[in-house]
C-alpha positions in Angstrom: -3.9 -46.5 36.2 -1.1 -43.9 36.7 1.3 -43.4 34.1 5.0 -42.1 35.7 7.5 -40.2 32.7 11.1 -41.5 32.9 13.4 -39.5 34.9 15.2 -38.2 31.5 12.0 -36.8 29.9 11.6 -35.2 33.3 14.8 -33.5 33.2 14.4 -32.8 29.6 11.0 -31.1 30.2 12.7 -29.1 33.0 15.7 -28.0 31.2 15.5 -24.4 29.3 13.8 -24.0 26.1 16.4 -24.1 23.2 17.8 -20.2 21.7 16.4 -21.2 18.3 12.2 -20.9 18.9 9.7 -23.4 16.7 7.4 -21.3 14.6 6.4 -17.8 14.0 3.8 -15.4 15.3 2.1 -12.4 12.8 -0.3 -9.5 13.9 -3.6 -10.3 13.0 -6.7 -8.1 12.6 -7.7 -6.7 15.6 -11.1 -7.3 17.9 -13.8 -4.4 17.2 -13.6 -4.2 21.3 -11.5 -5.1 23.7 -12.3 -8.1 25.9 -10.9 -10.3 28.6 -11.9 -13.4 30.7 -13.8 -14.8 27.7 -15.1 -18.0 26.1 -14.0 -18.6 22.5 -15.2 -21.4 20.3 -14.8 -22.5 16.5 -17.4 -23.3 13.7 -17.9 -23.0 10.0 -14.6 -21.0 9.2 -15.4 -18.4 11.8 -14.7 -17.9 15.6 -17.1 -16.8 18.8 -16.0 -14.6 21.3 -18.4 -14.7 24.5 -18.8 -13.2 27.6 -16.3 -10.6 29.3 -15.0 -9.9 32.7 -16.1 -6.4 32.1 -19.2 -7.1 31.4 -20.1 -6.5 27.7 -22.4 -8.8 26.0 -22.3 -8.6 22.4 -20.9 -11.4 20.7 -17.9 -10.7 18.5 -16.9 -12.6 15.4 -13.9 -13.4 13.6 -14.1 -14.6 10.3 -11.1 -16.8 9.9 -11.1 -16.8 5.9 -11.6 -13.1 5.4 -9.8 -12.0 9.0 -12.7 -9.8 9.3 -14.8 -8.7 12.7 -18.2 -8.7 12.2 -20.8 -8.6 15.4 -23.8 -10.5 16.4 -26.9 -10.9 19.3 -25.9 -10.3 22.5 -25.2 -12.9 25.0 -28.2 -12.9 26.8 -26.6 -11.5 30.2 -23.2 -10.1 31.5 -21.0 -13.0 32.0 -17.0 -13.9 32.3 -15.0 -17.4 32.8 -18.0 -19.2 30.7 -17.1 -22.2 29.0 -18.0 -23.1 24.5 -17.9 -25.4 22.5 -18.7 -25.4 18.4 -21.1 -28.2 17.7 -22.8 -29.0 14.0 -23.5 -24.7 13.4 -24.0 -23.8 16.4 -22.3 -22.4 19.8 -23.1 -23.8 22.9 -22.0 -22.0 26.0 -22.4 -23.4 29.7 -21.7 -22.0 32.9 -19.4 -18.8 33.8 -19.4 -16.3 37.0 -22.7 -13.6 36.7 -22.7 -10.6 39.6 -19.3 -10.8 40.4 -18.0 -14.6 41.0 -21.1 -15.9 41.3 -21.3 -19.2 39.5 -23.9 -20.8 37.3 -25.2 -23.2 35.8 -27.5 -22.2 32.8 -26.5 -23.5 29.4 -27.4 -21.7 26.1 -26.9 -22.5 22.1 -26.3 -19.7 19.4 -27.7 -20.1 15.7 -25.6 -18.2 13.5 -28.6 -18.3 10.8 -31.0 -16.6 13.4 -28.6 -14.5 14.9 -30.3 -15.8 18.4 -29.6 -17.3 21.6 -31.6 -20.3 23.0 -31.7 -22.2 26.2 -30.2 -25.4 26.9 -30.1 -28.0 29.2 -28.3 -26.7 32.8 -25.1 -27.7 33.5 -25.6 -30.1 36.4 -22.8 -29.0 38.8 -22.9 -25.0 38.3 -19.2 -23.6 37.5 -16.9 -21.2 35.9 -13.7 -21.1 34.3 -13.7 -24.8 33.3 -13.0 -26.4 30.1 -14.9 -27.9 27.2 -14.5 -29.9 24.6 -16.1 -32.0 22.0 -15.8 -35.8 21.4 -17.2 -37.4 18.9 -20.9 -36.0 19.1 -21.3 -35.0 22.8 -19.2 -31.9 24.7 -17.3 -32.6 27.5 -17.1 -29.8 30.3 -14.5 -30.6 32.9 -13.7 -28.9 36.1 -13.9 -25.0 37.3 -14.4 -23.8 40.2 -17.9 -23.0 42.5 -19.2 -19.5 43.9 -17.0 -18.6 46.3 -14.1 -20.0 43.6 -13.1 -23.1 45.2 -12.9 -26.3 42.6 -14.6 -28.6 41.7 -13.5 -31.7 40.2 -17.1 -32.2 38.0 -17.0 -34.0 34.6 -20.3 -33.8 32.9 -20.9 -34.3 28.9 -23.7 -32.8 26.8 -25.4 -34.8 24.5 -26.8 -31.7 21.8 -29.2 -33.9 20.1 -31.0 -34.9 23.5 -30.2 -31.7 25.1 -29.5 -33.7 28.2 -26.6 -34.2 30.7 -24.5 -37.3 31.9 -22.0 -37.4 34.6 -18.3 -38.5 34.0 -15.3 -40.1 36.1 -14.3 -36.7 38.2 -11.0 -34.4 37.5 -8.6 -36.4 39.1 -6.9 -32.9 40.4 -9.7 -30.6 40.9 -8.6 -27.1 39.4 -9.8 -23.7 37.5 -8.4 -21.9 34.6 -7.1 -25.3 33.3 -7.1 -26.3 29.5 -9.2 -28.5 28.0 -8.8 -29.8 24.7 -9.9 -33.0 22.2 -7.6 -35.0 20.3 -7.6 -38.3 18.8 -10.6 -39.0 20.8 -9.4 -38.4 24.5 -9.3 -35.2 26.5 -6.3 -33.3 27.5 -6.6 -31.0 30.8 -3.2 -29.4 31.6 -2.3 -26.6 34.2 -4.7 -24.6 35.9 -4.9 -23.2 39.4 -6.4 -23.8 42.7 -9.1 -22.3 43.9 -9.3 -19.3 41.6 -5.7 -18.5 43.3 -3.1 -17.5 40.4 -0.2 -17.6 43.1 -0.7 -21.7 43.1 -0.6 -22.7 39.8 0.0 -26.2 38.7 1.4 -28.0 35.7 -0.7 -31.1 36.1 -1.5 -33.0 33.1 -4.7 -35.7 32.9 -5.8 -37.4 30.3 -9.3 -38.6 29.9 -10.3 -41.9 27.4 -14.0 -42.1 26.7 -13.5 -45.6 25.8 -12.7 -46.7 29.5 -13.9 -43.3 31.1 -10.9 -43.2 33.2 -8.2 -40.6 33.8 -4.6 -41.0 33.6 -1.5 -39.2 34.4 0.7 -37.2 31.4 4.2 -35.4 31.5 3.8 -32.3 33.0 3.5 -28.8 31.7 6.8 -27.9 31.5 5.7 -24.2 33.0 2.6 -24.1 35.7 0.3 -21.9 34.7 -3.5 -21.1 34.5 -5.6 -18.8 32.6 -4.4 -19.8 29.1 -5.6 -20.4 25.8 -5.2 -23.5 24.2 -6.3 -25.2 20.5 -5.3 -28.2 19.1 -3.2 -28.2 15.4 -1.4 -31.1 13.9 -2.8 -33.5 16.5 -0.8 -31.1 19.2 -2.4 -29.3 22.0 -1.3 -26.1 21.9 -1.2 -24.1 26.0 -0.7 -20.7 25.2 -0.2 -17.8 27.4 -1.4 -17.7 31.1 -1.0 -15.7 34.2 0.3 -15.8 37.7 0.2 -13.2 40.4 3.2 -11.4 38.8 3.1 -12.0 35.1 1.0 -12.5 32.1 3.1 -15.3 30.2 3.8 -15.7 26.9 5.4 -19.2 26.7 3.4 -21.7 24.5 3.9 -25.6 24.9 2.5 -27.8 22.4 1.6 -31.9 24.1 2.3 -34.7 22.3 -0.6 -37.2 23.2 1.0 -41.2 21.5 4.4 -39.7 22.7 3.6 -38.3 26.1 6.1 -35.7 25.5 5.6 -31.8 25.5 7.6 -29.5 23.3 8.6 -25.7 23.2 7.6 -23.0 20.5 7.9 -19.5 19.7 6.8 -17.2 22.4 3.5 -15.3 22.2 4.5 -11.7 21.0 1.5 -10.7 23.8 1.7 -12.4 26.9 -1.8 -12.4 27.6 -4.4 -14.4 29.7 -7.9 -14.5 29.4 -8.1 -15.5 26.1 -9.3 -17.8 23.7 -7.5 -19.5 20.7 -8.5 -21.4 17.8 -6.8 -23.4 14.8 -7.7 -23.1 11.3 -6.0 -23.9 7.9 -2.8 -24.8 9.7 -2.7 -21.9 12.0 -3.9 -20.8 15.5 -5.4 -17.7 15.9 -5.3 -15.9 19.8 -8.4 -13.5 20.2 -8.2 -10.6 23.1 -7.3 -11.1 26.3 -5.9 -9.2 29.3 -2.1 -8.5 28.5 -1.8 -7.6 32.5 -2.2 -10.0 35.3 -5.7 -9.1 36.5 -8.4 -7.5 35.1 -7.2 -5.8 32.3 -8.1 -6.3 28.3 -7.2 -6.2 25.0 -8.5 -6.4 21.5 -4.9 -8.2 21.0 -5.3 -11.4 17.7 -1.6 -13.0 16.9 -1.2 -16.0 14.5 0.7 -18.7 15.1 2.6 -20.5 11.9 4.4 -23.7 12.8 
């Protein structure tokens, strides 16, 4: 079923944010290196940050409580546009481009009392610069695009305690760079690009219910984009950041999921893409990114207060 917004929440989504901005941004303690085009995931009070378009491999972590860096094993190969999940103490990363923008499908899990990388399961349909996120007890990874970065509109969910793969009802708008995001038991997947192609960005908005395993249609993002972060806080998903060919961005639009209704905020001091976010005790925190359409990267965190 397709759900189509009124024609007044369409123009209100398309009029101008208001002068007065929701919220507040602080400087946070910066990344021990810089990094860009990474995956970023949440457990036990502290944050991952995998992979980077530059290739570095040692896994950085923030500890959310103390706002401290410390740094652990490294990934097991050079690899960007992966995708993570936190799951019961561990890290599990799938997919991501390796030689250049070649994309695969291997699937690994990090113990953070070991300090070591395992394998997992592969990722049926190999990809990169999807989304994942956990439901319940399984990880959802949805979309991303191919070697050769054209899309895929692939849906496949990871069951941790069987290490094994199902497949899903597909993307219903196959894209890369989109985010992906939990909450109250249904996924979110907003914006994105096509084809690995910032000059086409798209504010698309899908909404995924486990319970029918259909997709529906949301309000769109107010502002197509791809590339951004995104974390979920108050029942909100948060899209932060993004690029296109011209611009990092540094608007951030929270989604309303029961009113279908998206929602303005304070601008990112650090337009940034690349990047990963993640909320804890009321706040999001955005680690590194590339402040630069591109290649570029940062050791850039900022913190969000609503």
């Amino acid at each position: 079923m397709r759900l189509s917004a009124p024609l007044a929440l369409l123009l209100t989504l398309a009029a101008p944010a208001n002068a007065h901005e929701i919220g507040a941004w602080a400087g946070g303690s910066a990344a021990p290196a810089e990094r860009s085009e990474v995956a970023v995931a949440a457990i036990d009070d502290k944050a991952y940050v995998i992979g980077d378009y530059n290739g570095a491999t040692e896994l950085l972590i923030f500890d959310l409580a103390a706002e401290t860096w410390s740094k652990g094993a490294s990934f097991p190969y050079p690899v960007h546009h992966a995708m993570a999940a936190g799951f019961e103490g561990r890290i599990y990363v799938f997919g991501g481009y390796t030689n250049g923008w070649n994309a695969v499908g291997n699937s690994f899990a990090y113990d953070p009392k070991t300090d070591a990388w395992s394998p997992r399961a592969s990722l049926p349909t190999a990809r990169a610069a999807g989304g994942a996120a956990l439901v319940g007890d399984r990880i959802h990874v949805v979309g991303g695009s191919v070697t050769g970065r054209g899309n895929t509109p692939a849906h496949e969910i990871y069951d941790p305690a069987t290490d094994s793969w199902t497949k899903a009802a597909p993307l219903p708008t196959p894209r890369d760079h989109l985010a992906v995001q939990a909450v109250d038991g249904r996924i979110v997947a907003a914006g994105g690009r096509v084809d690995g192609d910032p000059g086409r960005n798209l504010d698309a908005t899908q909404i995924y219910d486990p319970k029918t395993g259909a997709w529906t249609e949301a309000a769109p993002l107010p502002t197509a984009r791809s590339g951004s972060a995104s974390a979920v806080l108050d029942r909100e998903v948060y899209v932060i950041g993004g690029e296109s060919r011209e611009k990092a961005f540094g608007t951030v639009e929270a989604f309303d999921l029961p009113r279908n209704l998206w929602r303005a905020l304070a601008s990112l001091p650090t337009p940034r893409h690349g990047f990963g976010a993640v909320s804890y005790n009321g706040r999001i925190y955005t680690l590194v990114g590339s402040p630069q359409p591109g290649g570029d990267k940062s050791g850039t965190v900022e913190v969000f207060k609503p």
